[in-house]
C-alpha positions as CSV (number, residue, x, y, z in Angstrom):
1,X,0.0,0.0,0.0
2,X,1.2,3.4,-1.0
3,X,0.5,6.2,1.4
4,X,0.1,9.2,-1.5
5,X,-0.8,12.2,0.9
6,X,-1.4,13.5,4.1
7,X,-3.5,16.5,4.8
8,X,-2.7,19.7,7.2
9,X,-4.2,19.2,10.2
10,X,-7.1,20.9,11.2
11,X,-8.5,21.5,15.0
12,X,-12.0,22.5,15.6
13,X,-12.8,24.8,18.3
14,X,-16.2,26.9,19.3
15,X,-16.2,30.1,19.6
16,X,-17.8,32.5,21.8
17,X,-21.6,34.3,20.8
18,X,-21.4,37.7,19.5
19,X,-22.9,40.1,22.1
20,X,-24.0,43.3,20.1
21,X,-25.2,46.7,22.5
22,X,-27.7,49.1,21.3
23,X,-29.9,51.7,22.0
24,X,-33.1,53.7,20.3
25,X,-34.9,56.7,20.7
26,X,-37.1,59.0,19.6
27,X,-41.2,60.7,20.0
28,X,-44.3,58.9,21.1
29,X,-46.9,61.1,19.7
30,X,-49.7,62.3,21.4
31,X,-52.5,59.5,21.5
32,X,-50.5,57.2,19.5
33,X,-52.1,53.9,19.4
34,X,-49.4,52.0,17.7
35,X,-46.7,50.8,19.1
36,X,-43.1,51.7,18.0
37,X,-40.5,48.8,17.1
38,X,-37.4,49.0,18.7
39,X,-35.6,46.5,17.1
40,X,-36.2,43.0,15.3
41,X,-34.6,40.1,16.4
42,X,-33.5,36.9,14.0
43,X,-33.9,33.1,14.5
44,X,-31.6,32.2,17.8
45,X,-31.1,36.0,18.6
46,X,-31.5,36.6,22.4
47,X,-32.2,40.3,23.6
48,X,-32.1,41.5,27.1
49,X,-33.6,45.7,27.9
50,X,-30.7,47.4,29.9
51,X,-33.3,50.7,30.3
52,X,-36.0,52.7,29.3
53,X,-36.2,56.4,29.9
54,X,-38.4,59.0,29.0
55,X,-40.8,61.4,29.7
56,X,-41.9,64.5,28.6
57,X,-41.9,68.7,29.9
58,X,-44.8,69.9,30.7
59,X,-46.3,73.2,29.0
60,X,-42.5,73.3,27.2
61,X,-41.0,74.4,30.4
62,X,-37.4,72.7,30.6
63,X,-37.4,72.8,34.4
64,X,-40.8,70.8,34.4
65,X,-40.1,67.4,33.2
66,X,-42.8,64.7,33.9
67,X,-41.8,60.8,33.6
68,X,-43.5,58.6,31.4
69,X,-44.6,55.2,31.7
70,X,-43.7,52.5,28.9
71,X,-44.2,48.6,28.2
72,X,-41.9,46.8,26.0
73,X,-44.1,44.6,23.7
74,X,-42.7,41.2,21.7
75,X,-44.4,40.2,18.7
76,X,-44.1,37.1,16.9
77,X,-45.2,36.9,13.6
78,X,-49.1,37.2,13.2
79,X,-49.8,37.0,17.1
80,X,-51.0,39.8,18.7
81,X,-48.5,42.1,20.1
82,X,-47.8,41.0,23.7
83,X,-46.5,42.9,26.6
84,X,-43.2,41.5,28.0
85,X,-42.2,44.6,30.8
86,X,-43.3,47.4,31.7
87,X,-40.7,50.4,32.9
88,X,-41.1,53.5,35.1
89,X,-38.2,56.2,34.8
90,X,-38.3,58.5,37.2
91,X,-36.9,62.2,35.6
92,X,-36.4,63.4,39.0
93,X,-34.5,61.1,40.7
94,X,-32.5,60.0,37.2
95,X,-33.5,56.2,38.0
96,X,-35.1,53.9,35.7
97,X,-36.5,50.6,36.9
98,X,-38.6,47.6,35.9
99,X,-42.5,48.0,37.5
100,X,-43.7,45.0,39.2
101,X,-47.3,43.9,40.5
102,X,-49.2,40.4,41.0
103,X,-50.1,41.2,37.0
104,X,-46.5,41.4,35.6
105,X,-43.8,39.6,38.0
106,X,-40.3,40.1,37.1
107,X,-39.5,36.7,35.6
108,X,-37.8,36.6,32.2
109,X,-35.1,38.7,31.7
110,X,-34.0,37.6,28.0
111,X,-36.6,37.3,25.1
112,X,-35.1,34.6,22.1
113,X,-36.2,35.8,18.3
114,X,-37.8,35.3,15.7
115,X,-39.5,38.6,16.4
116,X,-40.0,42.3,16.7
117,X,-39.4,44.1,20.1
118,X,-41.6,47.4,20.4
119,X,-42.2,49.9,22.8
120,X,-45.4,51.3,23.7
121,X,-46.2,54.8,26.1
122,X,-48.9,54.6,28.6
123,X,-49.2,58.5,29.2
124,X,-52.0,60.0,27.5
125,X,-52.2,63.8,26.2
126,X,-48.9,64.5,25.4
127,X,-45.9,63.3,23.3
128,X,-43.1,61.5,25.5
129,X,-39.6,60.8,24.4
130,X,-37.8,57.9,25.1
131,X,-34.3,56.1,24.9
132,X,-34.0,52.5,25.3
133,X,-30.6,50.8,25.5
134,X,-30.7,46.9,24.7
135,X,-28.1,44.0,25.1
136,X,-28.5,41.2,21.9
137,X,-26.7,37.7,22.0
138,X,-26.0,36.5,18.5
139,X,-25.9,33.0,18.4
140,X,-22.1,31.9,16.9
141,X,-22.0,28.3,14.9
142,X,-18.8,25.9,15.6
143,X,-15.3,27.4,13.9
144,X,-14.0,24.9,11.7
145,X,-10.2,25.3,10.1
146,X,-10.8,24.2,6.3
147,X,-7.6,22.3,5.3
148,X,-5.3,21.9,2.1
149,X,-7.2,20.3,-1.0
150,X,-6.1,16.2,-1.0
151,X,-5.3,15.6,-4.7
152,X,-6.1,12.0,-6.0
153,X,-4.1,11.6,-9.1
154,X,-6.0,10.8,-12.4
155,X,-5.4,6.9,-13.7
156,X,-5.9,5.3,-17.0
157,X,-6.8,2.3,-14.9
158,X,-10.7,2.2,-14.0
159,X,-10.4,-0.4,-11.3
160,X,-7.7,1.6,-9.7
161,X,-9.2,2.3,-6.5
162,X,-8.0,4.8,-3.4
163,X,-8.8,4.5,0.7
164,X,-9.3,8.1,2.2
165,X,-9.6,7.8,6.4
166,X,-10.1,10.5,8.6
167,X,-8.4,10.4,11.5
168,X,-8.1,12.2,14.8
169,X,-5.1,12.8,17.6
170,X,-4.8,14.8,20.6
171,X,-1.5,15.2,21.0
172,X,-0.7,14.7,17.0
173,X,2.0,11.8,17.7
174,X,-1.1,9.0,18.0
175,X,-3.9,9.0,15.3
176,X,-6.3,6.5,15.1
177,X,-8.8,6.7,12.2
178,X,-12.2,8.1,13.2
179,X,-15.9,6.2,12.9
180,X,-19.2,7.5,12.0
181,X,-21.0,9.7,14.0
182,X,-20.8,12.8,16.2
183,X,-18.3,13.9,18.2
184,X,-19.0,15.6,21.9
185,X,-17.7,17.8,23.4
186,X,-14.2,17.8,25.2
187,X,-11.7,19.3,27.5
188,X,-8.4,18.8,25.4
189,X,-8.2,20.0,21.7
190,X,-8.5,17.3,19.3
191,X,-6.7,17.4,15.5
192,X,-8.3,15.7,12.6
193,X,-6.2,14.6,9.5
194,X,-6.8,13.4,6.1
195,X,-5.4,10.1,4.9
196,X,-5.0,9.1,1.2
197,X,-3.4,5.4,0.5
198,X,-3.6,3.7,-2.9
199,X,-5.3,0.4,-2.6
């Protein structure tokens, strides 16, 4: 048996989810009956609300600021929009804080996509601004380390035939060639190779 070639090695490794921080604001309008979207979230996307703050002055005056009070809605496809939290800055003080009653416990902090995150002002007769600053997880798929091509020289002879075996090592002095299936996770990095033999 002729051993042609042997690939360059190749460790797999995962790497870490991509945490991306944002924020939105803008102008609840005045008896506003929609809600406005904040952000949408993709398949595996996970979002968590850092804040919501907002409020209005009242009559114009700068020195008047009023807070407002605001629910952060989820929406998956055609269901109805759905209240998730509800948030009560408070101008004066400069806090901002997540409202709580026997109708809306604080349970879930982190909402999973597909869907559309919106924000919603309860404060009727005027306009209210708001910011609200968000934390999304992006889900991050396995790295993989692509290796050299393996050429398998061309024959004249049809019934010429060629063994490829994968095989795996964890220290790369002992390989051992590697079965069907899945592989679980592990402490220690593991190296695969690429085996080419003429039968």
């Amino acid at each position: 048996m002729k051993v042609l070639m042997i690939s360059i090695f190749a460790a797999l490794s995962v790497n870490a989810n991509e945490v991306v921080y944002g924020s939105k604001s803008g102008t609840i309008e005045s008896g506003a009956e929609d809600a406005v979207t904040i952000v949408d979230l993709a398949a595996g996307e996970a979002i968590e609300i850092m804040s919501v703050i907002g409020g209005s002055f009242y009559d114009g005056n700068p020195d008047n600021f009023t807070s407002g009070r605001f629910s952060i809605n989820a929406k998956y496809g055609e269901l109805p929009s759905m209240t998730w939290q509800r948030w009560e800055p408070n101008g004066d003080q400069g806090s901002t804080f997540r409202s709580q009653n026997e109708y809306m416990p604080v349970i879930s902090n982190m909402l999973v996509g597909p869907c559309t995150i919106q924000l919603k002002g309860f404060t009727e007769g005027r306009s209210n601004s708001y910011q609200v600053s968000y934390k999304i997880t992006k889900p991050s798929a396995s790295g993989t380390t692509t290796s050299a091509p393996i050429l398998l020289p061309p024959t004249q002879d049809a019934a010429q035939s060629w063994l490829v075996n994968l095989q795996v090592s964890s220290d790369l002095k002992t390989w051992e060639d590697v079965q069907p299936g899945q592989f679980l996770g592990s402490d220690s990095a593991r190296f695969f190779r690429i085996k080419t033999s003429e039968q």
